[in-house]
Every structure is written in C-alpha cells, then in structure tokens.
N, CA, C and O atoms as a printed pandas DataFrame, in Angstrom:
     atom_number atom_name residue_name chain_id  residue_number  x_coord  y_coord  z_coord
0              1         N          UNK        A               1    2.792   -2.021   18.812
1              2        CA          UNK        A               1    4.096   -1.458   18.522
2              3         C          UNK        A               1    4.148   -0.054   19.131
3              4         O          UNK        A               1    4.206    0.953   18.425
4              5         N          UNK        A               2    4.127   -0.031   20.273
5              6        CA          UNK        A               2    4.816    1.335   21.232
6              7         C          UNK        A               2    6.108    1.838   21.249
7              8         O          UNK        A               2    7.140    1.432   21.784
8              9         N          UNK        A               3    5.841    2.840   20.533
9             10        CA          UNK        A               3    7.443    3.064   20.969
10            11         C          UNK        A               3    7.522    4.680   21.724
11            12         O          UNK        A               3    6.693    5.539   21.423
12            13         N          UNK        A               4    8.595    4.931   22.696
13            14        CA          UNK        A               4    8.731    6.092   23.348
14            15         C          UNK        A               4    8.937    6.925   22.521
15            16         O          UNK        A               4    9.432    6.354   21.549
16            17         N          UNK        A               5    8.769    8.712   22.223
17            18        CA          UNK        A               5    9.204    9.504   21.323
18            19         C          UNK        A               5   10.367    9.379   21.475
19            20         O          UNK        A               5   10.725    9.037   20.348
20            21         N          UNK        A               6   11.209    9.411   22.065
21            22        CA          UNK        A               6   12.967    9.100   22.046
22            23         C          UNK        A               6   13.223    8.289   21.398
23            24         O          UNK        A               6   14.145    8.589   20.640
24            25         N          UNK        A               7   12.593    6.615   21.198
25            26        CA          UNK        A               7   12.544    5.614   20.452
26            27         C          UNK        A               7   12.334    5.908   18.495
27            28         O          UNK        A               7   12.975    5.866   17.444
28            29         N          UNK        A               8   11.087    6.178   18.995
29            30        CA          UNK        A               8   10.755    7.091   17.268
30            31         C          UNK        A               8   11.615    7.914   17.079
31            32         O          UNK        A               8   12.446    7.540   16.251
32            33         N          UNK        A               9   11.796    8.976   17.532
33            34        CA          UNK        A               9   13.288   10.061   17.269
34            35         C          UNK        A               9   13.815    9.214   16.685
35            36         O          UNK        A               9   13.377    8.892   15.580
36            37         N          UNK        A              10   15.089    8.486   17.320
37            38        CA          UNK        A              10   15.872    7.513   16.818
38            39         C          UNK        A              10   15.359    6.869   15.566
39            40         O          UNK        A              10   15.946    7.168   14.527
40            41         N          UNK        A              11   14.390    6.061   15.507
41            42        CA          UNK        A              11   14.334    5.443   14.288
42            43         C          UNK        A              11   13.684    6.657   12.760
43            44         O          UNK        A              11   13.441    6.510   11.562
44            45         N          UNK        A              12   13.659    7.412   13.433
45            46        CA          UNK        A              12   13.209    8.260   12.366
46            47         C          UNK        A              12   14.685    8.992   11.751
47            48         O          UNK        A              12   14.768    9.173   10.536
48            49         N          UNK        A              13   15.744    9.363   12.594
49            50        CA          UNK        A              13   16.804    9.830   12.589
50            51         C          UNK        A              13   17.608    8.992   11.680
51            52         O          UNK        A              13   18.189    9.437   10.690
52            53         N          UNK        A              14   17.617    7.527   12.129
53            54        CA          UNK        A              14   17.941    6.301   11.664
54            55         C          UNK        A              14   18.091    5.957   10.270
55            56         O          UNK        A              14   19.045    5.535    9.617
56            57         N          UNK        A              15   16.693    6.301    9.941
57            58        CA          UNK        A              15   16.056    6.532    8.118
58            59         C          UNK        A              15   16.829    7.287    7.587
59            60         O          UNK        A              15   17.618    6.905    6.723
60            61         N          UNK        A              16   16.755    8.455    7.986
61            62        CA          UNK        A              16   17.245    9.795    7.177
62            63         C          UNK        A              16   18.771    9.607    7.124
63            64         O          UNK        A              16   19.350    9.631    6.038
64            65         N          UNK        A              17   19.513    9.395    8.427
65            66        CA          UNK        A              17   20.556    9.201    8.279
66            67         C          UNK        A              17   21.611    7.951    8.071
67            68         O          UNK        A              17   22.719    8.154    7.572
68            69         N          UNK        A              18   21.295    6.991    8.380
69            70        CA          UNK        A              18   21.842    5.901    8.025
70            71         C          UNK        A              18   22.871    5.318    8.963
71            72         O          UNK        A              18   23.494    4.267    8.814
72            73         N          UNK        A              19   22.935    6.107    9.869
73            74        CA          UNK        A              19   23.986    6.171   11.176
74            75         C          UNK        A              19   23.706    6.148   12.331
75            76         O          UNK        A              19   23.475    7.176   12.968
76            77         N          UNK        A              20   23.658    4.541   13.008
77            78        CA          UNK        A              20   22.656    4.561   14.465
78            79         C          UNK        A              20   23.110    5.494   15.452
79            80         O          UNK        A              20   22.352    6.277   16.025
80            81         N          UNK        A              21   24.532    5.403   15.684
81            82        CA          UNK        A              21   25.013    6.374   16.623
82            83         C          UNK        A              21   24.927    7.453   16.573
83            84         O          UNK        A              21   24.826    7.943   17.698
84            85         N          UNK        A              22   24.902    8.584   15.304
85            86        CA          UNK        A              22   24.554    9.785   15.140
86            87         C          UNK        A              22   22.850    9.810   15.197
87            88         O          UNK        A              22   22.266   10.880   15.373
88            89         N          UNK        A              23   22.259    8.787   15.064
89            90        CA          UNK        A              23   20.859    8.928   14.869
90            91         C          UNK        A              23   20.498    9.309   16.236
91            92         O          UNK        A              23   19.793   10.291   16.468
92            93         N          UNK        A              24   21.175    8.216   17.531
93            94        CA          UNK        A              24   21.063    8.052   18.592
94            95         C          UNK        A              24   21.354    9.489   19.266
95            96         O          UNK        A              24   20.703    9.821   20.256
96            97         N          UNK        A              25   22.157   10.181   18.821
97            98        CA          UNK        A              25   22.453   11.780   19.237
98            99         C          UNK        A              25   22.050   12.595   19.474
99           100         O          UNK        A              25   22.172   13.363   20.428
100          101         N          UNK        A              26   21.179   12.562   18.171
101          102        CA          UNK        A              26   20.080   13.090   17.707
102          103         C          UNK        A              26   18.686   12.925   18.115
103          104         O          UNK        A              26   17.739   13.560   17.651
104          105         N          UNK        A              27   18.635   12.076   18.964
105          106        CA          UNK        A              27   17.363   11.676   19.010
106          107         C          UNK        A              27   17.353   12.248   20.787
107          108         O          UNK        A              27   16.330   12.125   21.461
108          109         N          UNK        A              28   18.482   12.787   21.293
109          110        CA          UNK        A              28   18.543   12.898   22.284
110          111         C          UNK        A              28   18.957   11.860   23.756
111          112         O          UNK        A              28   18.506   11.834   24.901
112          113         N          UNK        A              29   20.163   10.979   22.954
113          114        CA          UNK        A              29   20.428    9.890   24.062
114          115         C          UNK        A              29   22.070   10.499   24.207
115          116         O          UNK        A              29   22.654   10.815   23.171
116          117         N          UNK        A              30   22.673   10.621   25.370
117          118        CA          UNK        A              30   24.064   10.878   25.595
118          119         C          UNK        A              30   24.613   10.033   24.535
119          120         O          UNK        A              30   24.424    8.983   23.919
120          121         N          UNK        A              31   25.868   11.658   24.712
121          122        CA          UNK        A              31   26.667   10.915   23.616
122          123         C          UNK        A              31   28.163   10.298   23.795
123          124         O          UNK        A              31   29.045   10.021   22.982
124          125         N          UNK        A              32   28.060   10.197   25.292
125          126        CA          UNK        A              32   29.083    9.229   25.920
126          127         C          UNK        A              32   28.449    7.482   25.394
127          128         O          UNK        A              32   29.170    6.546   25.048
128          129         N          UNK        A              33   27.104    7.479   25.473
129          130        CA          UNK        A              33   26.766    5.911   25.225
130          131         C          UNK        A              33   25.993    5.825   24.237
131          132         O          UNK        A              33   25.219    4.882   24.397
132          133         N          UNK        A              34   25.836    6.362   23.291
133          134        CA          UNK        A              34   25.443    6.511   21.932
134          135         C          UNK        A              34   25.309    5.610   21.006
135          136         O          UNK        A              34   24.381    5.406   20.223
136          137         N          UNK        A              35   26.653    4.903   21.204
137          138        CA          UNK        A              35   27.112    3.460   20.347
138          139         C          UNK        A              35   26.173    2.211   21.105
139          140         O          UNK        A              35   25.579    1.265   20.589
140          141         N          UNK        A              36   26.291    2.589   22.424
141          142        CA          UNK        A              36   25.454    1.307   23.115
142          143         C          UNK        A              36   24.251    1.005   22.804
143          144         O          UNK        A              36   23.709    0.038   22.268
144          145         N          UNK        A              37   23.719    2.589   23.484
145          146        CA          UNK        A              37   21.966    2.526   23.337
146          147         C          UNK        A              37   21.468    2.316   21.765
147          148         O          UNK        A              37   20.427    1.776   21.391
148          149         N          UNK        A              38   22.738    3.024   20.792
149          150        CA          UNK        A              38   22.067    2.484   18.910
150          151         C          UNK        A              38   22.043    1.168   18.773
151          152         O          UNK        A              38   21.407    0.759   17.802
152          153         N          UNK        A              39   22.627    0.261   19.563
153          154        CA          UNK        A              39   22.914   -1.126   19.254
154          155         C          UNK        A              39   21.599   -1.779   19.900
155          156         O          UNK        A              39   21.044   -2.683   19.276
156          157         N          UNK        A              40   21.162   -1.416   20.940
157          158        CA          UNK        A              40   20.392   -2.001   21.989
158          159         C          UNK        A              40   18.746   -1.802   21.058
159          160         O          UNK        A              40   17.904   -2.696   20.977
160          161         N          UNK        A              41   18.634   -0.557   20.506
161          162        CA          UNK        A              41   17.905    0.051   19.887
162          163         C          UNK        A              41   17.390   -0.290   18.492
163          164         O          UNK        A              41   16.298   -0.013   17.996
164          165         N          UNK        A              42   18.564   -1.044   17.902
165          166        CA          UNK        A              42   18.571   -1.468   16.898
166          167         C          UNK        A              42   17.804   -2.813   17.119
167          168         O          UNK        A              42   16.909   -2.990   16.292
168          169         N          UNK        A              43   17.996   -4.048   18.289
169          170        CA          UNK        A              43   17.700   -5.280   18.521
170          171         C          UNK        A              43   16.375   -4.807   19.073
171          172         O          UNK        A              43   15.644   -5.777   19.275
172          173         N          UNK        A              44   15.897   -3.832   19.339
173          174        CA          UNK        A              44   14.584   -3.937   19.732
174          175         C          UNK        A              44   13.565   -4.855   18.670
175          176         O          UNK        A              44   14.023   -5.029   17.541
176          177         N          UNK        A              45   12.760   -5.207   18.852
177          178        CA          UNK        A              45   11.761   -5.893   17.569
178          179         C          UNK        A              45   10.713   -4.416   17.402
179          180         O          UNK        A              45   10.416   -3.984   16.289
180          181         N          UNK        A              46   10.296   -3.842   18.540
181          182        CA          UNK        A              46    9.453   -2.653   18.025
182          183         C          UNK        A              46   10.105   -1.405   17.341
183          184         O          UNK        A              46    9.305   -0.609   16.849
184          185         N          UNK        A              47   10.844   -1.245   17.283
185          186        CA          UNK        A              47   12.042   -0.413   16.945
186          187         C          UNK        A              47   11.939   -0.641   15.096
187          188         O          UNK        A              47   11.645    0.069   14.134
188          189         N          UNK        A              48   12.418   -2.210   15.352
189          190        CA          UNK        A              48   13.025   -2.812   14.042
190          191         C          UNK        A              48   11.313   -2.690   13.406
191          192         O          UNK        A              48   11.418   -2.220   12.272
192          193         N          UNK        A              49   10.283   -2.864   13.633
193          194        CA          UNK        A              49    8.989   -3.122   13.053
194          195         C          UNK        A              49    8.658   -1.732   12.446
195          196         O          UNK        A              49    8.257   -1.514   11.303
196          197         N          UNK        A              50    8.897   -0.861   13.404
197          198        CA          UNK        A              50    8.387    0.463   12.950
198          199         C          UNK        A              50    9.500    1.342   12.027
199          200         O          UNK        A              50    9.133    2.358   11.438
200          201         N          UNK        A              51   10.757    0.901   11.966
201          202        CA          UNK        A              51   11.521    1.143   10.826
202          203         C          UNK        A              51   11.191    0.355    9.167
203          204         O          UNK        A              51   11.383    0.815    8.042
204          205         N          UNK        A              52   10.823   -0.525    9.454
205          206        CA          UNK        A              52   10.278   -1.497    7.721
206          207         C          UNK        A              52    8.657   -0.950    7.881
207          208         O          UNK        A              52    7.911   -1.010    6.904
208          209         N          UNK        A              53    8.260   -0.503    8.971
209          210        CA          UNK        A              53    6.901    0.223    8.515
210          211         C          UNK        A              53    7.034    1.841    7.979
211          212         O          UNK        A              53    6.140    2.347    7.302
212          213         N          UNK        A              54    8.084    2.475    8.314
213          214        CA          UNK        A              54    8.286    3.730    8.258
214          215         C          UNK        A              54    8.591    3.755    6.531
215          216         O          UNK        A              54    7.928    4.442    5.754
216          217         N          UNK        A              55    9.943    2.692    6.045
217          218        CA          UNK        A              55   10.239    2.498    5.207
218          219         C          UNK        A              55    9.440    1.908    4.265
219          220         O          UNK        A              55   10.079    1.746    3.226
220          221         N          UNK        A              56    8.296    1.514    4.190
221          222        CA          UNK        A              56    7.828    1.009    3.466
222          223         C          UNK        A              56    6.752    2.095    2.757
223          224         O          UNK        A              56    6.441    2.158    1.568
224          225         N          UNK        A              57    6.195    3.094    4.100
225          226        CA          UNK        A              57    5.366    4.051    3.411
226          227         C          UNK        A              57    6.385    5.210    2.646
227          228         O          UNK        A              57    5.883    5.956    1.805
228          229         N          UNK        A              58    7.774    5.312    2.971
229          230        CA          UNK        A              58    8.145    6.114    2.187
230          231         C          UNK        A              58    8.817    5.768    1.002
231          232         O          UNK        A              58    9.699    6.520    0.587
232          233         N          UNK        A              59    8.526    4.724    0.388
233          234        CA          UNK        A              59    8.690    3.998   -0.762
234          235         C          UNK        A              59    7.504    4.108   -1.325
235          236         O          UNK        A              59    7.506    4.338   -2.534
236          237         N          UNK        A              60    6.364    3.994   -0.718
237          238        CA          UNK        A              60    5.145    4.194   -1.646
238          239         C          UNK        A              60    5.107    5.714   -1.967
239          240         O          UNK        A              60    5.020    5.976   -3.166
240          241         N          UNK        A              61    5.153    6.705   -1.148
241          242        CA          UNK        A              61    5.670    8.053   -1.090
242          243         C          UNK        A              61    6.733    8.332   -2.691
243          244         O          UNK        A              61    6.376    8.951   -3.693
244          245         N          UNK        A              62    7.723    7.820   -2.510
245          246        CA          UNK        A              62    8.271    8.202   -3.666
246          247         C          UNK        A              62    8.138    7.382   -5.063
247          248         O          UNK        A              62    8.720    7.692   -6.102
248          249         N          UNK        A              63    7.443    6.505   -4.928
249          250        CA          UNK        A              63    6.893    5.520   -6.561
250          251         C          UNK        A              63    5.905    6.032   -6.755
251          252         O          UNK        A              63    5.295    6.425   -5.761
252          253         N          UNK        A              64    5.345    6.240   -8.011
253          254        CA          UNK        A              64    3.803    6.634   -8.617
254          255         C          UNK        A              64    3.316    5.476   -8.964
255          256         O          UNK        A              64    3.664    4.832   -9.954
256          257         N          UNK        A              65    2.440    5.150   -8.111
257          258        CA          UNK        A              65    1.285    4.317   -8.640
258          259         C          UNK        A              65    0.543    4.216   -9.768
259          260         O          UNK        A              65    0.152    5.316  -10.159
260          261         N          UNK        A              66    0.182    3.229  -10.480
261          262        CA          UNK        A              66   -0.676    3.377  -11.494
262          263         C          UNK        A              66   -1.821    4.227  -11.882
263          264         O          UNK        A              66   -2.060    4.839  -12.923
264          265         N          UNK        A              67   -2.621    4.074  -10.499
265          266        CA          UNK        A              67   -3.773    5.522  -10.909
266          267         C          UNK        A              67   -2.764    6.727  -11.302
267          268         O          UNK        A              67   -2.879    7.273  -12.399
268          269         N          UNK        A              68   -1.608    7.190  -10.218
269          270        CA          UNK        A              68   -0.932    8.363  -10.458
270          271         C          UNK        A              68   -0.195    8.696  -12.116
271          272         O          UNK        A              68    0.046    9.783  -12.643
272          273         N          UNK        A              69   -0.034    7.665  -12.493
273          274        CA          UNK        A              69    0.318    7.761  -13.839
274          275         C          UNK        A              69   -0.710    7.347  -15.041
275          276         O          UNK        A              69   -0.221    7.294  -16.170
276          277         N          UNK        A              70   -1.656    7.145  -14.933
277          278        CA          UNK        A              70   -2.701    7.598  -15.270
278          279         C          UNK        A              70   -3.570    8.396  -15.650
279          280         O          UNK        A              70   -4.402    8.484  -16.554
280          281         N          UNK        A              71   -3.144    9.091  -14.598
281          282        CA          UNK        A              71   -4.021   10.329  -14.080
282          283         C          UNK        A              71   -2.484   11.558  -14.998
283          284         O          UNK        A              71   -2.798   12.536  -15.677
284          285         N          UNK        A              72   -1.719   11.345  -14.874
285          286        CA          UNK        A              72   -0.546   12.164  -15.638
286          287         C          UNK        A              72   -0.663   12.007  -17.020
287          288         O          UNK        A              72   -0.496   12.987  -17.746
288          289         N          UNK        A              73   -1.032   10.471  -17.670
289          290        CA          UNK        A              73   -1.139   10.461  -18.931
290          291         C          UNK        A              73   -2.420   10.862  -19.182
291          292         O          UNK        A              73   -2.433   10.606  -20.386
292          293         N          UNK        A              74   -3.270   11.204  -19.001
293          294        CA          UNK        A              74   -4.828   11.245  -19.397
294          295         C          UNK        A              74   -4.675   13.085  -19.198
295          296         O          UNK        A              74   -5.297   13.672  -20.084
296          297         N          UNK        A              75   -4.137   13.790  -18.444
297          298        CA          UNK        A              75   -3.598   15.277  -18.368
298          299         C          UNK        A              75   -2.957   15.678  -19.393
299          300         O          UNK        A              75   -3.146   16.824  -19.802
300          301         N          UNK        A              76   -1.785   14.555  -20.221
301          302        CA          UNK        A              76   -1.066   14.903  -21.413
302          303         C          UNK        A              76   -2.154   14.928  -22.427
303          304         O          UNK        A              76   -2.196   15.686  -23.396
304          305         N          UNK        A              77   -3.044   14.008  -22.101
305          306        CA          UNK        A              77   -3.607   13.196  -23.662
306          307         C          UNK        A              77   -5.032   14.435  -23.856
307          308         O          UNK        A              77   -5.908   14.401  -24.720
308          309         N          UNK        A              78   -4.873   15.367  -22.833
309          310        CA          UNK        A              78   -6.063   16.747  -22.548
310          311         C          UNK        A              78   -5.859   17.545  -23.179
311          312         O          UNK        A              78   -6.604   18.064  -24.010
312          313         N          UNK        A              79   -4.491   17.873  -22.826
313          314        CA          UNK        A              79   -3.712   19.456  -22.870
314          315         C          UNK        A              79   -3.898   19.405  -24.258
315          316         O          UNK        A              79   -3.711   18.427  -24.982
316          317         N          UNK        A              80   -4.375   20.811  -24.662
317          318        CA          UNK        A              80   -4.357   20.910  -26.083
318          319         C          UNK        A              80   -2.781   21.752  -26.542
319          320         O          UNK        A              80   -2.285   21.903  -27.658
320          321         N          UNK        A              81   -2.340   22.146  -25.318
321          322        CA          UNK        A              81   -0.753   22.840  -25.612
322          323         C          UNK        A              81    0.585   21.664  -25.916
323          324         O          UNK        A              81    1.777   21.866  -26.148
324          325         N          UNK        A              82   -0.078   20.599  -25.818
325          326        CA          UNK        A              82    1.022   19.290  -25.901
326          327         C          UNK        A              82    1.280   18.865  -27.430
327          328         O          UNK        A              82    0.371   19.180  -28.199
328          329         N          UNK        A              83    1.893   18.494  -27.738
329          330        CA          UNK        A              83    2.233   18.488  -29.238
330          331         C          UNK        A              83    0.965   17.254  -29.390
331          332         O          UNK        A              83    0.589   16.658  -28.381
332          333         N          UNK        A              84    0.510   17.028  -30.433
333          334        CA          UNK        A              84   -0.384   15.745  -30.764
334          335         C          UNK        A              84   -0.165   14.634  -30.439
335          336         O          UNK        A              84   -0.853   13.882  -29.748
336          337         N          UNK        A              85    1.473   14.355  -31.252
337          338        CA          UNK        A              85    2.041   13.237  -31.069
338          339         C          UNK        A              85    2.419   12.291  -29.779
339          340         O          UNK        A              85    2.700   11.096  -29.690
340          341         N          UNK        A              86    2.284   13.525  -28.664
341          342        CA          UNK        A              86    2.530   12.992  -27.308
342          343         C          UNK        A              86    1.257   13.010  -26.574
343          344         O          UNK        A              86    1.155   12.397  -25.512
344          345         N          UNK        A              87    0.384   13.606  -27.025
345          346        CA          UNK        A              87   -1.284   13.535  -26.628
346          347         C          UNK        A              87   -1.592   11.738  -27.214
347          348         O          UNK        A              87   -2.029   10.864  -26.465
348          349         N          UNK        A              88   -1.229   11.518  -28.725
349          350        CA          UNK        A              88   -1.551    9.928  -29.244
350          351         C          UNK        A              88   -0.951    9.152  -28.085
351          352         O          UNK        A              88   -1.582    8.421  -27.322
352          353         N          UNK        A              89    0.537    9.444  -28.049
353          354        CA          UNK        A              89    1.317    8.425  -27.199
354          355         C          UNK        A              89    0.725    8.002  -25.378
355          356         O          UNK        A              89    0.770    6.898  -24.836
356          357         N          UNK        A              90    0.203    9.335  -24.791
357          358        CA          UNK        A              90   -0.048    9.312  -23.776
358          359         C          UNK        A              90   -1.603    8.327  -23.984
359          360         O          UNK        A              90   -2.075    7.664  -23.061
360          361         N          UNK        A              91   -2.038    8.389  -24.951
361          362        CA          UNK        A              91   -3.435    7.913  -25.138
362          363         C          UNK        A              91   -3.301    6.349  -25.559
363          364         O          UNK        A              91   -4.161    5.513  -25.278
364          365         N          UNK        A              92   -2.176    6.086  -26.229
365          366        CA          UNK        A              92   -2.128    4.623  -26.169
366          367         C          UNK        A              92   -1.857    3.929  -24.965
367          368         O          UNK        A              92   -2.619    3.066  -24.529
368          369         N          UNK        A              93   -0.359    4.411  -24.176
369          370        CA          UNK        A              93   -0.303    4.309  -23.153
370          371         C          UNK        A              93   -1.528    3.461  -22.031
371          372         O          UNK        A              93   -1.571    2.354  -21.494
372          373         N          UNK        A              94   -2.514    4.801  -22.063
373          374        CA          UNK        A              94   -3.814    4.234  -21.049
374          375         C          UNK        A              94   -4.646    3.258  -21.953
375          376         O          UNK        A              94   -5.434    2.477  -21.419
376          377         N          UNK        A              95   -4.519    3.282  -23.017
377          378        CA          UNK        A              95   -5.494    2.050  -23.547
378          379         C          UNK        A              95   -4.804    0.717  -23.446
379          380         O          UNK        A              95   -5.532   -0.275  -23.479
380          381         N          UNK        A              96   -3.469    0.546  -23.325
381          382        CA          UNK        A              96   -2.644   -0.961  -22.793
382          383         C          UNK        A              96   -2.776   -0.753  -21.820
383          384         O          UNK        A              96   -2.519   -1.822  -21.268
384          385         N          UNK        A              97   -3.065    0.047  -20.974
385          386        CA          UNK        A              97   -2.970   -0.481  -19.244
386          387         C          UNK        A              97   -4.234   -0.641  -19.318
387          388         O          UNK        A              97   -4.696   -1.072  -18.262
388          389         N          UNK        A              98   -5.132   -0.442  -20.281
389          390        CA          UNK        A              98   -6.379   -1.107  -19.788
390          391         C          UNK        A              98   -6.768   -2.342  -20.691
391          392         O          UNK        A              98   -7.832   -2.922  -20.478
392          393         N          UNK        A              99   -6.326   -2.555  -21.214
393          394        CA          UNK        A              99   -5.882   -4.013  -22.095
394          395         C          UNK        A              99   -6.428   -4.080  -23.356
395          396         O          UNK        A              99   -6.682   -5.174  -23.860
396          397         N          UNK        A             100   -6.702   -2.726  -24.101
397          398        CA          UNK        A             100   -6.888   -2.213  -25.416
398          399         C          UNK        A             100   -6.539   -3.072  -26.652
399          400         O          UNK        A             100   -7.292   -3.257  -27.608
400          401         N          UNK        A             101   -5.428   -3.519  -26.517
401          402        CA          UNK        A             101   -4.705   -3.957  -27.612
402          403         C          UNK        A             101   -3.559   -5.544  -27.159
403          404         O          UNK        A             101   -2.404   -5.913  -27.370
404          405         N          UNK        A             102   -5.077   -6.156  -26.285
405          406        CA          UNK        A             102   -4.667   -7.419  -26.538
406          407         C          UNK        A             102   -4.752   -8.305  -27.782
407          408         O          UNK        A             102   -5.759   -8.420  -28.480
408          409         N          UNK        A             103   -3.539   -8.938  -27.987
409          410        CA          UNK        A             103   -3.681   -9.842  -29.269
410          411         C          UNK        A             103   -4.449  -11.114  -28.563
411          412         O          UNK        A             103   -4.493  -11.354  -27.356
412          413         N          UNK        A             104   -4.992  -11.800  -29.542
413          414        CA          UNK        A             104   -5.491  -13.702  -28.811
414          415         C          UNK        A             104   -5.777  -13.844  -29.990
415          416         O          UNK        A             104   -6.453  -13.270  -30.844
416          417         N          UNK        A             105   -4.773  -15.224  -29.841
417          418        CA          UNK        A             105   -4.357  -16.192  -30.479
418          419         C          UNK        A             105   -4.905  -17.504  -29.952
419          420         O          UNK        A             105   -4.793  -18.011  -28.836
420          421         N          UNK        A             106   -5.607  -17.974  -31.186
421          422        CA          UNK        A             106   -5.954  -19.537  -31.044
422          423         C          UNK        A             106   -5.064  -20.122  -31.566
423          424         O          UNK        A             106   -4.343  -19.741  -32.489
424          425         N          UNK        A             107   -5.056  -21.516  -30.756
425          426        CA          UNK        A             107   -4.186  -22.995  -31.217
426          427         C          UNK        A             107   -5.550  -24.157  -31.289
427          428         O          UNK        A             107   -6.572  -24.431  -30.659
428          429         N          UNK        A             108   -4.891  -24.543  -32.341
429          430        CA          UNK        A             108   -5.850  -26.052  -32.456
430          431         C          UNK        A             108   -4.655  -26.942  -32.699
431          432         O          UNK        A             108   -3.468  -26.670  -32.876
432          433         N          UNK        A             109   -5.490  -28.387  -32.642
433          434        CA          UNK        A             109   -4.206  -29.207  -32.356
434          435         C          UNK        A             109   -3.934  -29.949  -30.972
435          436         O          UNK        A             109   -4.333  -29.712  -29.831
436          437         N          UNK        A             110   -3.054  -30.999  -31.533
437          438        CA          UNK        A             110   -3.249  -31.715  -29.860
438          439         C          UNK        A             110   -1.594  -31.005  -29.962
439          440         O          UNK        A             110   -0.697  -30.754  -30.768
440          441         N          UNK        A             111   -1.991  -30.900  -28.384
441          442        CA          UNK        A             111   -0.524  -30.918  -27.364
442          443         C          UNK        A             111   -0.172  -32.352  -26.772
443          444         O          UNK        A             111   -0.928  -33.158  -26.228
444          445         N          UNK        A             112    1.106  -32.435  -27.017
445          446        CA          UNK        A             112    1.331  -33.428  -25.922
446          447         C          UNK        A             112    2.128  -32.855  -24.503
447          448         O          UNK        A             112    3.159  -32.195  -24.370
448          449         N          UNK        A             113    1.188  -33.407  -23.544
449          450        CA          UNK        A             113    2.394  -33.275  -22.660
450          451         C          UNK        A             113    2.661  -34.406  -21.188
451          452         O          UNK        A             113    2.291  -34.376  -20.015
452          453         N          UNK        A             114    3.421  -35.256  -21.946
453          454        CA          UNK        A             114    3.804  -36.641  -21.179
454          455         C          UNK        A             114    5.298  -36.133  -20.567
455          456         O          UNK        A             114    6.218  -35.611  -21.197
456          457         N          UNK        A             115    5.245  -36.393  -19.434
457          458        CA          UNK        A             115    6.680  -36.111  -18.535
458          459         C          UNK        A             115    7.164  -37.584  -18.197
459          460         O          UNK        A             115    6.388  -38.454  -17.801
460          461         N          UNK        A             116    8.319  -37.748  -18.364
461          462        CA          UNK        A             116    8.698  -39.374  -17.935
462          463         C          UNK        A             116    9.707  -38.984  -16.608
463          464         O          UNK        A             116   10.280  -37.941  -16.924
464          465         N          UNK        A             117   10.021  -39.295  -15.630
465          466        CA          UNK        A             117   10.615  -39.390  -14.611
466          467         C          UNK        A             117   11.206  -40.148  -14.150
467          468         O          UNK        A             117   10.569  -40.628  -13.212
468          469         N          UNK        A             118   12.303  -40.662  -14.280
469          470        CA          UNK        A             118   12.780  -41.808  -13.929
470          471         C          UNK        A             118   14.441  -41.187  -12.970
471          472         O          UNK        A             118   15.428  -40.480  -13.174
472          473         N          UNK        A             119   13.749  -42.146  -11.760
473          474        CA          UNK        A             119   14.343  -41.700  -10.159
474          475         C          UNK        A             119   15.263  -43.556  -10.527
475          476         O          UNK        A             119   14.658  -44.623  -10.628
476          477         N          UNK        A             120   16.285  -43.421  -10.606
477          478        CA          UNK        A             120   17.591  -44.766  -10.148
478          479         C          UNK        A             120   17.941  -44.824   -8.772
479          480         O          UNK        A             120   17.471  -44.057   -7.932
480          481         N          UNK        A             121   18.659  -45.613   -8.562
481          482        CA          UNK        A             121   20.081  -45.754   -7.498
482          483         C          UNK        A             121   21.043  -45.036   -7.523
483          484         O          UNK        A             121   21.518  -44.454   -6.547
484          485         N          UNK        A             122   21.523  -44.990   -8.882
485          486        CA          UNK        A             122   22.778  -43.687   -9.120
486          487         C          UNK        A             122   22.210  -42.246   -9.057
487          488         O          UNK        A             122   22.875  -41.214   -9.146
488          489         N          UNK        A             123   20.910  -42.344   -8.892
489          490        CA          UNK        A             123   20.376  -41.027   -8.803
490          491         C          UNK        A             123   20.942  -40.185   -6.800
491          492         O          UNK        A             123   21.109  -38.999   -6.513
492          493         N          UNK        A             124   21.023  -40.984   -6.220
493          494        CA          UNK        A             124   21.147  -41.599   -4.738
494          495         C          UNK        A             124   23.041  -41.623   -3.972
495          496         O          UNK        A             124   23.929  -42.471   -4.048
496          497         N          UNK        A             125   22.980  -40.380   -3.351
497          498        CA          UNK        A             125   24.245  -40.802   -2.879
498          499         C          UNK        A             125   24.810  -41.710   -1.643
499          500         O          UNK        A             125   24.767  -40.994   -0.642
500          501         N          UNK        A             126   25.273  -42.878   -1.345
501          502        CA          UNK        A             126   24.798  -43.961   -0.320
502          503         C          UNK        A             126   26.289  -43.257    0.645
503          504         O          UNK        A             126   26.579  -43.712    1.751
C-alpha cells in the first residue's frame, strides 16, 4: 500500500474533513480539478485501504481499552484522597472484570432436547 505524499495528504485531509474536494485542495491538487482528482482518489483501492487503516487506529486512539480502564480504576481504588465509597466501587469494578463474583449454578435433571422438522410440499413454492 504506497501511496504518494500528495495521496496521503489527501486521505489524511479526507479524515479530518469529510470533504473530498476540499480535502483534495488541501492536499495540494488544483483547484480547477479538485472534484475530479477527489473522485479518482477516492476509487483508488490504496487510497481507500489506507483510509479504514488510518481510521481504524484512530478509533483505537480514542476508546480506552480494558487494561486502560483498569489501570484508571486500580488509581481510584489507591488514592487515599478519593472518598472510600468510590475506592470500594472502583475495586469491585476490577474484581468482575476479573471474574470475582461469578455465580455457578448447577442443574440436575434430564433435558430434553428433540427437534422435529418436518419439510412438506406446501412448504415449496412450484
């Protein structure tokens, strides 16, 4: 996936702005053919690859991951300046994400489980 810095320009422009033709402006392509080259630019496949790759790390960028919230609740559950009650809460918190307070439940007993299937003619549009 090569793309020219003019290319990247553009798709980086692209992201931020949401507007191929202004992206295209911006990225340094005339702006007599602006509309063309965003269109042409857009059908590229390397273009299009490195935009859902661009977009994808800046989605991980703005979600907190589990370690990251983790690592935030286990900071609350420290601080001795945090009220208690939100030191407990932050502390239960990490003990269900680590599966602290699974319930298990036994069943005894038979199950049944018979499926009947019955395929007709009227099932059948002729």
């Amino acid at each position: 996936m090569k793309l020219t810095l003019k290319q990247q320009k553009f798709a980086d422009y692209y992201i931020q702005l949401g507007n191929a033709t202004e992206a295209a402006v911006k990225a340094g392509y005339s702006e007599k053919y602006a509309g063309q080259n965003a269109d042409k630019l857009l059908k590229n496949t390397n273009v299009q690859m490195y935009i859902e790759k661009r977009n994808a790390e800046l989605e991980d960028e703005r979600i907190a991951n589990m370690v990251e919230v983790k690592r935030f609740w286990t900071e609350m559950m420290r601080n001795m300046m945090v009220e208690p009650k939100d030191r407990l809460k932050a502390s239960e918190f990490i003990a269900k994400t680590n599966g602290a307070f699974i319930d298990k439940v036994q069943h005894s007993g038979h199950v049944s489980a018979d499926i009947e299937i019955n395929i007709g003619e009227e099932d059948y549009e002729t």
